[in-house]
PyMOL Python script that loads the backbone (N, CA, C, O; Angstrom):
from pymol import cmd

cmd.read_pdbstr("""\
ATOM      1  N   UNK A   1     196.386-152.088  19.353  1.00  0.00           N
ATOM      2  CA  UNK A   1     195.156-151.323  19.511  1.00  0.00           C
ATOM      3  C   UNK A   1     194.065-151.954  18.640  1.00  0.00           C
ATOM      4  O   UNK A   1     194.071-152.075  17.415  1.00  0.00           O
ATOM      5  N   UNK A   2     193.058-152.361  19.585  1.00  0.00           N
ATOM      6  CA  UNK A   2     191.680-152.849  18.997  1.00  0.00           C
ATOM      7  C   UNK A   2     190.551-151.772  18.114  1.00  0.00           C
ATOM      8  O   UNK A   2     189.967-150.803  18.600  1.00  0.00           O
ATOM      9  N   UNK A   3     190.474-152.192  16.926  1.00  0.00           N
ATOM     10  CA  UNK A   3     189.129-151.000  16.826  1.00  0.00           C
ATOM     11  C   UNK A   3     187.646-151.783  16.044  1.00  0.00           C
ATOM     12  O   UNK A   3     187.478-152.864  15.479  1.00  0.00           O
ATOM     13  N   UNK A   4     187.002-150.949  16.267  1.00  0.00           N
ATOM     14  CA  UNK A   4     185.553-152.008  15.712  1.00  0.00           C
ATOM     15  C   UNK A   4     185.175-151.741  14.116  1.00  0.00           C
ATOM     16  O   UNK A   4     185.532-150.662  13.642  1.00  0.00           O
ATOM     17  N   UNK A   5     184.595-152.514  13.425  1.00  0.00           N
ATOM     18  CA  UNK A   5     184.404-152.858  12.799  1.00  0.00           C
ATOM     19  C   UNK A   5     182.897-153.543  12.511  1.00  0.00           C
ATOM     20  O   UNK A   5     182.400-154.349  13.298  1.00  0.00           O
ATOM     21  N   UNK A   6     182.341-153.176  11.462  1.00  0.00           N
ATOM     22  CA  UNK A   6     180.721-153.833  11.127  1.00  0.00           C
ATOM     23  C   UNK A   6     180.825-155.093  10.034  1.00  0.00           C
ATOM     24  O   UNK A   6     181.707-154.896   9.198  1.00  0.00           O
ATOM     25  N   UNK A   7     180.156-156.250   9.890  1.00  0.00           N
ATOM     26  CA  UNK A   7     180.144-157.150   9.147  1.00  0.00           C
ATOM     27  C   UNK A   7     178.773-157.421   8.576  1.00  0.00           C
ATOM     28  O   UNK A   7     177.867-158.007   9.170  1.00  0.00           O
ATOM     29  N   UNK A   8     178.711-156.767   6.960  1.00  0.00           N
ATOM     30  CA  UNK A   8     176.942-156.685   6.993  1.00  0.00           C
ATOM     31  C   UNK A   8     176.884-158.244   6.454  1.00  0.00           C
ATOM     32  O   UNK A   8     177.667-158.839   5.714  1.00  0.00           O
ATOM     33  N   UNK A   9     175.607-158.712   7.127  1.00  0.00           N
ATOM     34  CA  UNK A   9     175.419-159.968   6.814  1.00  0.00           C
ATOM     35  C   UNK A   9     173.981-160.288   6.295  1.00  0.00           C
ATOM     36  O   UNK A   9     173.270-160.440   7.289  1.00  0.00           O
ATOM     37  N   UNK A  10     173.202-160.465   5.057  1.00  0.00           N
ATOM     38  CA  UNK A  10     172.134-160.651   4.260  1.00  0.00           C
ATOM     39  C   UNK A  10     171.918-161.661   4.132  1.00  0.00           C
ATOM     40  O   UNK A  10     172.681-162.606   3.935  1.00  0.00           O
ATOM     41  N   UNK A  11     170.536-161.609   4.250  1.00  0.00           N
ATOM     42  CA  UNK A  11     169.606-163.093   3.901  1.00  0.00           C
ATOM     43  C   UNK A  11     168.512-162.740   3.028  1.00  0.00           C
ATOM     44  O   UNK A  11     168.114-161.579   3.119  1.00  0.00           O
ATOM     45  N   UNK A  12     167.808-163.688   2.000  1.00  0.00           N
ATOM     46  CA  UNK A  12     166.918-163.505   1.303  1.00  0.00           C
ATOM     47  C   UNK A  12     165.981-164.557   1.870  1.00  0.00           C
ATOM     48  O   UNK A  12     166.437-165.565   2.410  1.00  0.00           O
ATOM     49  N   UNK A  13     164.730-164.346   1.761  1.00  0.00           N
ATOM     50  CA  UNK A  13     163.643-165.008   2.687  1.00  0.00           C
ATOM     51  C   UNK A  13     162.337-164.836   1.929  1.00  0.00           C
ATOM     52  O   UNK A  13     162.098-163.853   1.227  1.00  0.00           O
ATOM     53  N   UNK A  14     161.470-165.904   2.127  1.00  0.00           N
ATOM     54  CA  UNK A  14     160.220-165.643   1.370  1.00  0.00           C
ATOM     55  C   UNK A  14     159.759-166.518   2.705  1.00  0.00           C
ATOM     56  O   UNK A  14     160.315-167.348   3.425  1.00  0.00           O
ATOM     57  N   UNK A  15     158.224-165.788   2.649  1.00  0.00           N
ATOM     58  CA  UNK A  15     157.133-166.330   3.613  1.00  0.00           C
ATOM     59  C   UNK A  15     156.358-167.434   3.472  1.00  0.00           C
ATOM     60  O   UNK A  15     155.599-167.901   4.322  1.00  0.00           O
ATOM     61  N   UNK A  16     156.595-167.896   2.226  1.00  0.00           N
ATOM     62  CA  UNK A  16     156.088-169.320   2.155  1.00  0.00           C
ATOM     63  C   UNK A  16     155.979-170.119   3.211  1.00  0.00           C
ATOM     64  O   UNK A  16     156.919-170.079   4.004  1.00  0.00           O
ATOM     65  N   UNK A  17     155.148-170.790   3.427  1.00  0.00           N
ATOM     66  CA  UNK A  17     155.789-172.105   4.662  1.00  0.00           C
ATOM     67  C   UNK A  17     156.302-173.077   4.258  1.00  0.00           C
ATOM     68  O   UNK A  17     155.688-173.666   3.367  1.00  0.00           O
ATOM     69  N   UNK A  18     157.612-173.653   4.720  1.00  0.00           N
ATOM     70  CA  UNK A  18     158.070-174.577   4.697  1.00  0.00           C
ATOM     71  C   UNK A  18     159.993-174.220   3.694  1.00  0.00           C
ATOM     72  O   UNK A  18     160.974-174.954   3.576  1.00  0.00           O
ATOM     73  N   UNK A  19     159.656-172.464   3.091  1.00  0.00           N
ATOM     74  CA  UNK A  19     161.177-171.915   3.130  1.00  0.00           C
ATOM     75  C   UNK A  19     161.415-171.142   3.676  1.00  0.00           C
ATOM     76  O   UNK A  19     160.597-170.323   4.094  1.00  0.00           O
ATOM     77  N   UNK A  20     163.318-171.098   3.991  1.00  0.00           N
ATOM     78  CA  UNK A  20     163.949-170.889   4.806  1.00  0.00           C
ATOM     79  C   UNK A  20     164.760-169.791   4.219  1.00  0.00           C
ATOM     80  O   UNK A  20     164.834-169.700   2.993  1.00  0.00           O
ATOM     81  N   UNK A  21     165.481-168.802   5.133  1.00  0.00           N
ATOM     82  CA  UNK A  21     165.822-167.502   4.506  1.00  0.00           C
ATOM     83  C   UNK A  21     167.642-168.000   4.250  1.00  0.00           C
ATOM     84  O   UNK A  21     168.404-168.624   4.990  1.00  0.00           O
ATOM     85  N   UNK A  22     167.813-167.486   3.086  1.00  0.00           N
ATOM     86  CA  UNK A  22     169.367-168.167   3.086  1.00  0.00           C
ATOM     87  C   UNK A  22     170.343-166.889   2.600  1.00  0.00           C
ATOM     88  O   UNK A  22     170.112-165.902   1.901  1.00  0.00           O
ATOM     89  N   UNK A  23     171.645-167.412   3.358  1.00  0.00           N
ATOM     90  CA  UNK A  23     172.953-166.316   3.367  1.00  0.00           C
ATOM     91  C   UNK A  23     172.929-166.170   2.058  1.00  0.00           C
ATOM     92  O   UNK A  23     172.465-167.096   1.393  1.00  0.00           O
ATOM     93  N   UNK A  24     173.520-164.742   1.269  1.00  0.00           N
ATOM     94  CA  UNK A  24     173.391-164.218   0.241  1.00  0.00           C
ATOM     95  C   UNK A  24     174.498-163.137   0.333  1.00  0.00           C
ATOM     96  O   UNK A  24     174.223-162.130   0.986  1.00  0.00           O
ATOM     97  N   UNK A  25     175.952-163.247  -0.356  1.00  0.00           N
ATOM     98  CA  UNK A  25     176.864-162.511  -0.340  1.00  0.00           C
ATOM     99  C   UNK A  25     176.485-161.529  -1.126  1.00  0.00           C
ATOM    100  O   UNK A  25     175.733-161.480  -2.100  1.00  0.00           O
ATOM    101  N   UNK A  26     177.367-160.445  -0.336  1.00  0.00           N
ATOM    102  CA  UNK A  26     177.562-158.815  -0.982  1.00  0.00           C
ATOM    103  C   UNK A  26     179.119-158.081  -1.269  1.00  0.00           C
ATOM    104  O   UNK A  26     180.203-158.217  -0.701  1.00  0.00           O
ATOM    105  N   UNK A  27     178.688-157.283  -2.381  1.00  0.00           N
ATOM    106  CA  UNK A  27     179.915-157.127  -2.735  1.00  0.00           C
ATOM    107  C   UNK A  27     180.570-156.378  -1.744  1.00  0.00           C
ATOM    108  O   UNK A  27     181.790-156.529  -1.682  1.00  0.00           O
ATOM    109  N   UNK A  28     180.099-155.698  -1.050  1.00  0.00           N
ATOM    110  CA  UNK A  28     180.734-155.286   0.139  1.00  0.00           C
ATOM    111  C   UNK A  28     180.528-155.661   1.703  1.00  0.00           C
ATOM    112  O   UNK A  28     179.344-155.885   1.951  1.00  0.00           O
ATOM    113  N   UNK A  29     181.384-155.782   2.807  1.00  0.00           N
ATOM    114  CA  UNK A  29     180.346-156.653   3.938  1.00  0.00           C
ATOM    115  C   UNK A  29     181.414-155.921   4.961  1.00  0.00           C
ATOM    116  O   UNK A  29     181.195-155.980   6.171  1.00  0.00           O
ATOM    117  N   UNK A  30     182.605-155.213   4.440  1.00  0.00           N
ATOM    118  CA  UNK A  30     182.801-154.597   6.248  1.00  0.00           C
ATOM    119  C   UNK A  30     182.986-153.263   6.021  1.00  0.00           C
ATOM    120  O   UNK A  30     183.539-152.630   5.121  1.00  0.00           O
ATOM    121  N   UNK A  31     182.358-152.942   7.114  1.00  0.00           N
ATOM    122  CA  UNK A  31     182.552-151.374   7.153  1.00  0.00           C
ATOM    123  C   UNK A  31     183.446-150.139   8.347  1.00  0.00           C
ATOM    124  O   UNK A  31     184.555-150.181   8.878  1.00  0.00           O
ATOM    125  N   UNK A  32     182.859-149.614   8.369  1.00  0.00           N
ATOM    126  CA  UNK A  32     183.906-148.916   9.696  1.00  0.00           C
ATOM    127  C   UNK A  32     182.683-148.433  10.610  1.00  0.00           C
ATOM    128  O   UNK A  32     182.696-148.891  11.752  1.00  0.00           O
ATOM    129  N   UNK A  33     181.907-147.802  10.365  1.00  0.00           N
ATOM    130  CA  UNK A  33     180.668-147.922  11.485  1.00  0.00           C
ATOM    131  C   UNK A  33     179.329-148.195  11.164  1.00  0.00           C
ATOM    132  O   UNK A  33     179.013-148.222   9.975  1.00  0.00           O
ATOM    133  N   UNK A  34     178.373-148.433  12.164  1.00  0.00           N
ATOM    134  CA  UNK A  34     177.168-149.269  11.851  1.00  0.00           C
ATOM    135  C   UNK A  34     176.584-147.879  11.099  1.00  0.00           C
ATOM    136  O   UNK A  34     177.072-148.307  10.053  1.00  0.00           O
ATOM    137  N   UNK A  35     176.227-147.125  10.856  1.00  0.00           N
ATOM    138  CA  UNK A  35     175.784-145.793   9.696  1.00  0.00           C
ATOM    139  C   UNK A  35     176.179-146.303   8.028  1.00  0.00           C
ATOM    140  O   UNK A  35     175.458-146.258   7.031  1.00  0.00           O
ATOM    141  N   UNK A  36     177.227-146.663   8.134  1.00  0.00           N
ATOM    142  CA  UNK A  36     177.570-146.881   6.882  1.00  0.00           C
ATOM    143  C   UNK A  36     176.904-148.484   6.365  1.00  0.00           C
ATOM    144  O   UNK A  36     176.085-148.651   5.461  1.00  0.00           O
ATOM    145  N   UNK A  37     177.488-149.477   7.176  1.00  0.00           N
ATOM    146  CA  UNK A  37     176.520-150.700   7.385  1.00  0.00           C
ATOM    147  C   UNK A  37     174.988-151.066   6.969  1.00  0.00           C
ATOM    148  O   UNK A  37     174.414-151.877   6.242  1.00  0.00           O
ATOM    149  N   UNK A  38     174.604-149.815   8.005  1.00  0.00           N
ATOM    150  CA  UNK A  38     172.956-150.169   7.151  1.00  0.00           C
ATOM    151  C   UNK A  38     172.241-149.136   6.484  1.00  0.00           C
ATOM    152  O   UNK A  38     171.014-149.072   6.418  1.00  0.00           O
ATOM    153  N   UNK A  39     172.936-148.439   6.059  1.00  0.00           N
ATOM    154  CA  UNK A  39     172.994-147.319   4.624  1.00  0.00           C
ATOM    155  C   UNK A  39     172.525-148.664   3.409  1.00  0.00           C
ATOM    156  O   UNK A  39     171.514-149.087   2.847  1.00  0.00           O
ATOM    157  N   UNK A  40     173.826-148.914   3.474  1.00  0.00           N
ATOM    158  CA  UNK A  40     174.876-150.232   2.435  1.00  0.00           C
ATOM    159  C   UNK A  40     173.225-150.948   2.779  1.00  0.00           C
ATOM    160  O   UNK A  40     172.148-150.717   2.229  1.00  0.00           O
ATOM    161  N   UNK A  41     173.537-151.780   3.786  1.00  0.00           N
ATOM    162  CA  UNK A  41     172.514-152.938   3.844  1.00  0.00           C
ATOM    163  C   UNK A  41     171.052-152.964   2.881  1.00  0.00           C
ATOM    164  O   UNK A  41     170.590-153.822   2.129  1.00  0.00           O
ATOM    165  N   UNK A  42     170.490-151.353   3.365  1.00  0.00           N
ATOM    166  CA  UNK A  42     169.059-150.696   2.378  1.00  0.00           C
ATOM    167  C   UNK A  42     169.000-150.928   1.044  1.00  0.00           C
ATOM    168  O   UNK A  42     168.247-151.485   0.245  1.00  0.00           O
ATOM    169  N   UNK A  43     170.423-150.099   1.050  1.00  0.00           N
ATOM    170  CA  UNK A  43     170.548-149.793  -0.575  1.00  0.00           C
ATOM    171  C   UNK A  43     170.646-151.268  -1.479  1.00  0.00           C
ATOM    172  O   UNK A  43     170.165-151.365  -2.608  1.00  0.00           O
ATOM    173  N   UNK A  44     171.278-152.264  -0.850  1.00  0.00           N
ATOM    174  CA  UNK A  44     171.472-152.805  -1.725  1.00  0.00           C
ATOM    175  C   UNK A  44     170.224-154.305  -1.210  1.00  0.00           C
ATOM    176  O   UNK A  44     170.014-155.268  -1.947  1.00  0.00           O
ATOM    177  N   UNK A  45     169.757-154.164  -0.202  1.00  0.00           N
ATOM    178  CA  UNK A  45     168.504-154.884  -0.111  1.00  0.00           C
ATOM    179  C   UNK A  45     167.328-154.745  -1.349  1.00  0.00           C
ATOM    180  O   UNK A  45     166.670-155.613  -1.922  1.00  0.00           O
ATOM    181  N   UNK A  46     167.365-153.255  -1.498  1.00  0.00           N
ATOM    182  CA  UNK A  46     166.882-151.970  -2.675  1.00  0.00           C
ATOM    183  C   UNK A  46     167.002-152.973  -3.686  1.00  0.00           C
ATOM    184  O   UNK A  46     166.079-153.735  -3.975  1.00  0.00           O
ATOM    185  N   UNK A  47     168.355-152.985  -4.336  1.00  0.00           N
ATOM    186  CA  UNK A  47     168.827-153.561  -5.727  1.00  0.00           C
ATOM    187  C   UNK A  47     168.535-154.982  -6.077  1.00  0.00           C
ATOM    188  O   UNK A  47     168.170-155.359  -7.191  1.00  0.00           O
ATOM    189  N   UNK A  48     168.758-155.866  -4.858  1.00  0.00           N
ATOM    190  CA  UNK A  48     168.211-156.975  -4.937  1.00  0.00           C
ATOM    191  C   UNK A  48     166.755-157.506  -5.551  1.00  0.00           C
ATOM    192  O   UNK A  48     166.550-158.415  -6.355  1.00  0.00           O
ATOM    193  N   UNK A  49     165.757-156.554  -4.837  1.00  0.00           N
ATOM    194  CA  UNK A  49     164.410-156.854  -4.921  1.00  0.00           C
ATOM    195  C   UNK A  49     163.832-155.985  -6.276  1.00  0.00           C
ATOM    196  O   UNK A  49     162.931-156.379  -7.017  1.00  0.00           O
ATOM    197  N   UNK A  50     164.385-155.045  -6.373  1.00  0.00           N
ATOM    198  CA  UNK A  50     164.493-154.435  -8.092  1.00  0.00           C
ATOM    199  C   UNK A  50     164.600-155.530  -8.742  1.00  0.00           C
ATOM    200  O   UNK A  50     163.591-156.122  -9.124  1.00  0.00           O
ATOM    201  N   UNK A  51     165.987-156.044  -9.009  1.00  0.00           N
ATOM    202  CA  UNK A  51     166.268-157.201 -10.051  1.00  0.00           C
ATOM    203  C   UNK A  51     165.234-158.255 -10.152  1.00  0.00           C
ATOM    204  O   UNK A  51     165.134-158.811 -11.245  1.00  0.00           O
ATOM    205  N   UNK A  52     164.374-158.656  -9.101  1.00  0.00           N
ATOM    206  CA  UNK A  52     163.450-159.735  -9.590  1.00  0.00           C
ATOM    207  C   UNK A  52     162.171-159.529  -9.929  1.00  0.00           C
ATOM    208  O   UNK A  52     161.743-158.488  -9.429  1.00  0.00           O
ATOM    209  N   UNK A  53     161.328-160.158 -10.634  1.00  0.00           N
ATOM    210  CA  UNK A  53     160.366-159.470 -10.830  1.00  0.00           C
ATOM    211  C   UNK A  53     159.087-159.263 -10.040  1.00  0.00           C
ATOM    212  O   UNK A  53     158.948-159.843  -8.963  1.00  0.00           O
ATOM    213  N   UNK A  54     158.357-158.643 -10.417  1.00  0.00           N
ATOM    214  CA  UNK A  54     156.815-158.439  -9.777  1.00  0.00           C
ATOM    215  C   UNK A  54     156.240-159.588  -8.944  1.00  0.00           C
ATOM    216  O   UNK A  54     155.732-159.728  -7.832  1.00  0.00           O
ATOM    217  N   UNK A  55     156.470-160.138  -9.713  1.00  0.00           N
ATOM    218  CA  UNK A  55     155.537-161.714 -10.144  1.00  0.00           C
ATOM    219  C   UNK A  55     156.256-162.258  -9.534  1.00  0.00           C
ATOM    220  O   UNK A  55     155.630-162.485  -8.499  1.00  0.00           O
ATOM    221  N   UNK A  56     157.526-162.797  -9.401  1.00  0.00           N
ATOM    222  CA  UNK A  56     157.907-163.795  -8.029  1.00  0.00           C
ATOM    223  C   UNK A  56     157.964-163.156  -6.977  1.00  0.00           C
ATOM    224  O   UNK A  56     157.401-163.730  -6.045  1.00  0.00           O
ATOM    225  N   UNK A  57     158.607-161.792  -6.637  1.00  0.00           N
ATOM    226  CA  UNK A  57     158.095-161.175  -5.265  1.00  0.00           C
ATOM    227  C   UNK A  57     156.738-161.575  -4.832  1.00  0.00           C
ATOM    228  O   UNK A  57     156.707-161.960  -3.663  1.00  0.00           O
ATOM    229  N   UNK A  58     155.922-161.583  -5.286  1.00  0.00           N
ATOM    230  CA  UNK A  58     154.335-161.706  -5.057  1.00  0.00           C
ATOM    231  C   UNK A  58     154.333-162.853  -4.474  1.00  0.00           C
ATOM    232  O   UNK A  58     154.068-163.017  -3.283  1.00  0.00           O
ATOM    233  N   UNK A  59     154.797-164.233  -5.723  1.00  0.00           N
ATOM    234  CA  UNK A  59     154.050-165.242  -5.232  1.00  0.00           C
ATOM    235  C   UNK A  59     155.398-165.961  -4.516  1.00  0.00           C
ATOM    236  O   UNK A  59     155.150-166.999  -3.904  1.00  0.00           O
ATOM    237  N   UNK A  60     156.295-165.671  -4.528  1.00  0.00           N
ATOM    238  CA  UNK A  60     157.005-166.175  -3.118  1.00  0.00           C
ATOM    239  C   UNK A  60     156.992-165.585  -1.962  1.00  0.00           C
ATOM    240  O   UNK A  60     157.492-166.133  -0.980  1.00  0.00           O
ATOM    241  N   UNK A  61     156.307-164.142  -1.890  1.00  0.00           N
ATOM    242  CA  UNK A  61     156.568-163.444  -0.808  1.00  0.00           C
ATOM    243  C   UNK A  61     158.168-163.262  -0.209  1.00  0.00           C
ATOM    244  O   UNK A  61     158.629-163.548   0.895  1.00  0.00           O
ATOM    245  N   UNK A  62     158.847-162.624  -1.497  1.00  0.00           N
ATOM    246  CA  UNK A  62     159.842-162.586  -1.085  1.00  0.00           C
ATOM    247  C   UNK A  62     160.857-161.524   0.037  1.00  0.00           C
ATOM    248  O   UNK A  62     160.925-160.768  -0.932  1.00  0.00           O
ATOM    249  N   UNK A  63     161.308-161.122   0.644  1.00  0.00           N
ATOM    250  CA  UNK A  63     161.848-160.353   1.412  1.00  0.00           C
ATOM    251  C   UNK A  63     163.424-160.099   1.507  1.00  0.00           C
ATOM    252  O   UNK A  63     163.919-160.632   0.515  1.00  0.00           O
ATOM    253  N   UNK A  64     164.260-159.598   2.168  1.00  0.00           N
ATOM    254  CA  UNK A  64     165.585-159.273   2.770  1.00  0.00           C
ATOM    255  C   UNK A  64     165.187-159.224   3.987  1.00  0.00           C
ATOM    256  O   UNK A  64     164.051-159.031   4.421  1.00  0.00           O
ATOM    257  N   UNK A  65     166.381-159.446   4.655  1.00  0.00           N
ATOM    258  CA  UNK A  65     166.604-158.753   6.414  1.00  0.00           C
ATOM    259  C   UNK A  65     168.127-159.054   6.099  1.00  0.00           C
ATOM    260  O   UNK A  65     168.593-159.776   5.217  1.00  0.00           O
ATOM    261  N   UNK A  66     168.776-158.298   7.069  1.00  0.00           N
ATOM    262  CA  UNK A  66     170.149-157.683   7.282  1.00  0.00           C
ATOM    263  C   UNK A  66     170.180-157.818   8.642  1.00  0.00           C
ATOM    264  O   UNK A  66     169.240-157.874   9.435  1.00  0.00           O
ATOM    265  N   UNK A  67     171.695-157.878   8.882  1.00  0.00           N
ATOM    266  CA  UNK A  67     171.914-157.488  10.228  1.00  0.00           C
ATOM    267  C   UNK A  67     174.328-156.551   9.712  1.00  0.00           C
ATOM    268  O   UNK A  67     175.317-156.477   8.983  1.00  0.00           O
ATOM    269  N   UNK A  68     173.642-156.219  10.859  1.00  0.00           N
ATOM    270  CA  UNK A  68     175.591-155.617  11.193  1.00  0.00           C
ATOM    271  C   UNK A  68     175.751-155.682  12.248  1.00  0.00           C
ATOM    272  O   UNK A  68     174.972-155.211  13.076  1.00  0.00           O
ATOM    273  N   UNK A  69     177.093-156.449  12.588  1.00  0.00           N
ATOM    274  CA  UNK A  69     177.265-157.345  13.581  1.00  0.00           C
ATOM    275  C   UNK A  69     178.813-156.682  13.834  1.00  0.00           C
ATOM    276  O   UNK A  69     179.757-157.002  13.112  1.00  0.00           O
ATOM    277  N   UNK A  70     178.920-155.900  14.741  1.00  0.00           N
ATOM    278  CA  UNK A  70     180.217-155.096  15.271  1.00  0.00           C
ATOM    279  C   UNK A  70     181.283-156.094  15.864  1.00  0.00           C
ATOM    280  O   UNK A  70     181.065-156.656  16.937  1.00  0.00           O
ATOM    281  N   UNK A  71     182.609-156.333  15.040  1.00  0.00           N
ATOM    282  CA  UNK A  71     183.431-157.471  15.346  1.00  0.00           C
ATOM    283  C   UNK A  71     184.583-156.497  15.677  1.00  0.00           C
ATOM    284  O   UNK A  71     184.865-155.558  14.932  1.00  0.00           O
ATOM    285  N   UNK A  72     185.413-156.835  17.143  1.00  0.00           N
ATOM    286  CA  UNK A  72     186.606-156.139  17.434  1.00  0.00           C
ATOM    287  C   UNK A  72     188.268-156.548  16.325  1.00  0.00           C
ATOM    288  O   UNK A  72     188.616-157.697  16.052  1.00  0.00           O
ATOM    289  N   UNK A  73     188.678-155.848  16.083  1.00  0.00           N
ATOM    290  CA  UNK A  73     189.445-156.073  14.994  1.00  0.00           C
ATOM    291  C   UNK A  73     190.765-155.834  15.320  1.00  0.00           C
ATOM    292  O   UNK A  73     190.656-154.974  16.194  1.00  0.00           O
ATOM    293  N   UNK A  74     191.785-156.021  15.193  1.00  0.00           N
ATOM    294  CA  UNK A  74     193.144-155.876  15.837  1.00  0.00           C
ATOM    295  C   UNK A  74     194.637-154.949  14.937  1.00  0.00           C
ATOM    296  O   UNK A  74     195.729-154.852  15.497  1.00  0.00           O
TER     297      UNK A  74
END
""", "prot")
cmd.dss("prot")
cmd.show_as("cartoon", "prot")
cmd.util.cbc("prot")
cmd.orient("prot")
């Protein structure tokens, strides 16, 4: 019996031109449904951008995006 499963997957990204948004592990990344997934994903998008400061958010234009990506599991 197959059941599904979420795989949160994070990137950190700044709008600069010419950088590129790069994979960025989390301490947690599977879940049991997409609710919990991008709860998780917020919160800790949240914590990320806390930890750095003012001042490079600004001038890198820094960001997150997330995705949860439902993988069948066995």
């Amino acid at each position: 019996m197959s059941m599904t499963k979420f795989i949160l997957i994070l990137w950190m990204c700044s709008s600069v031109p010419g950088n590129e948004c790069i994979k960025i592990p989390t301490p947690k990344f599977v879940f049991d449904d997409m609710y919990d997934c991008t709860v998780y994903g917020y919160a800790h998008s949240e914590e990320i951008i806390i930890s750095l400061t003012r001042e490079f958010v600004n001038e890198k234009l820094v960001y997150t995006k997330f995705a949860c990506d439902a993988q069948q599991v066995i």
